[in-house]
N, C-alpha and C positions, 0 to 999 in steps of 0.2 A: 356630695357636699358634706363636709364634717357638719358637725351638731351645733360648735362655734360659729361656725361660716355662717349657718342657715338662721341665726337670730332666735325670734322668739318665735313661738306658733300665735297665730293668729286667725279668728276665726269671723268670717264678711257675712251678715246677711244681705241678700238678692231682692228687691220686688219690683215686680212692677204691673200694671193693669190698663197702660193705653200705649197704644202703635204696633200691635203684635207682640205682647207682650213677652213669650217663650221667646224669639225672635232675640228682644231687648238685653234679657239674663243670658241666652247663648254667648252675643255679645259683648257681652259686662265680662263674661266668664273668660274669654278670651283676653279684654284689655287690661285685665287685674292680672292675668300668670304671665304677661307680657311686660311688666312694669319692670324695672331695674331694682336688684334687690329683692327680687319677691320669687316665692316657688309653688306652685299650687300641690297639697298635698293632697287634698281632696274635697270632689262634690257631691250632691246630696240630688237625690231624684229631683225633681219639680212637684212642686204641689200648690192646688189651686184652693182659695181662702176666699169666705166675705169678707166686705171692705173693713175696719174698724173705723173710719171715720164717715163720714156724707153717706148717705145711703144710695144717693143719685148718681152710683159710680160702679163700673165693671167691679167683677171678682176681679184680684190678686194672684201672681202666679210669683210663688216664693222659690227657694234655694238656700244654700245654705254652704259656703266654700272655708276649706281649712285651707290656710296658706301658710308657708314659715318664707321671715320678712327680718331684715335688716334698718329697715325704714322705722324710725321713731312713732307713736301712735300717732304725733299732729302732723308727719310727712304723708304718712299714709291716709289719714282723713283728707289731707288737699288732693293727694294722687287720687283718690274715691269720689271727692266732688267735681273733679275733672272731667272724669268717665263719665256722670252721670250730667255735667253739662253736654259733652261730648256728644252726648246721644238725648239730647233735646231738654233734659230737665228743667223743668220753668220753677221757681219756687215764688208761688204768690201770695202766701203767708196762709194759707188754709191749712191747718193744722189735718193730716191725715186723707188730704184731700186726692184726687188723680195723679197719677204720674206716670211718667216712662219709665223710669230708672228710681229706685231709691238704693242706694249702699252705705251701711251702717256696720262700722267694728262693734263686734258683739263683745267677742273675748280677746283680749292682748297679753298672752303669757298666762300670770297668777296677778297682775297690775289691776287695779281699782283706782281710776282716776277720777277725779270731779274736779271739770272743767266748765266755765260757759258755753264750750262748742263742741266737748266732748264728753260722755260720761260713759265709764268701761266698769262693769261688764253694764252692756246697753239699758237704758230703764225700762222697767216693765219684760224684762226677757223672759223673768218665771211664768207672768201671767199669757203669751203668747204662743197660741199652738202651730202658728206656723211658724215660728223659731226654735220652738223645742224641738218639734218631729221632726224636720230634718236634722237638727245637730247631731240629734240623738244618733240618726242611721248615719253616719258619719263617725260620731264620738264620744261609745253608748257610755264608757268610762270614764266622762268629763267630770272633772266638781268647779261649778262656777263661784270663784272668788268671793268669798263676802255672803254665800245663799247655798250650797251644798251640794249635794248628788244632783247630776243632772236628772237620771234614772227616776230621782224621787219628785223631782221637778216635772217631768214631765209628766209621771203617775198620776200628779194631782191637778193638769191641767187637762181641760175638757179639751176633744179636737176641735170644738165649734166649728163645724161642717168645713174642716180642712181635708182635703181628698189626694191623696199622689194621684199625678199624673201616670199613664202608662207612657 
């Protein structure tokens, strides 16, 4: 696929923490390089995280997928909440609370959007160790839009007991 063809890169974070969660992101992983338009160029170990919200809730098992995509960033936000319906997602306004599935555009190209339903590159990405350390083993050479070196990004984030999986 030429460089044209293949759109922008684009980069998905993964989570999820109830129904099998590994299980969940396999799955996700699958229905995202599946989509029309889309190409997976790569994924990122599995790594397991506390919760950031409720404390009354499994660990997190994160991910972290580069794709290059044709799909507009609001096409590909509905194609992402689909998956994430798809595979049970309940959204019951608990900010950070349990779920099956969460899939979030981190990065879309060099684009910086502020939207009501979208904000690119995702809020809070510098302060997240389980968004950094996977990007990072995927795309040690990133610089995120608007915030800089990933590299220095993620130097300065603690792992808060994020752990890869084997």
């Amino acid at each position: 696929m030429s460089t044209e063809a293949r759109g922008q890169i684009a980069y998905i974070g993964l989570g999820s923490n109830l129904a099998q969660p590994v299980e969940q992101i396999k799955a996700a992983r699958l229905a995202i390089a599946s989509l029309e338009s889309v190409e997976e160029l790569a994924f990122s170990s599995l790594y397991k995280s506390p919760p950031m919200g409720p404390p009354e809730q499994p660990d997190y098992v994160n991910a972290v997928m580069a794709i290059a995509t044709t799909l507009p960033p609001e096409s590909l936000l509905q194609c992402l909440q689909a998956i994430e319906n798809s595979q049970g997602r309940v959204r019951k306004g608990i900010r950070w609370g349990a779920r099956t599935l969460d899939l979030d555009i981190l990065l879309y190209g060099e684009m910086q959007i502020q939207l009501p339903h979208l904000t690119v590159p995702h809020e809070g990405i510098a302060e997240r160790a389980f968004v950094l350390y996977p990007l990072f083993e995927i795309a040690p050479e990133l610089t995120v839009p608007g915030l800089g070196s990933l590299a220095e990004l993620r130097d300065k984030c603690p792992r808060d007991g994020l752990e890869r999986i084997a």
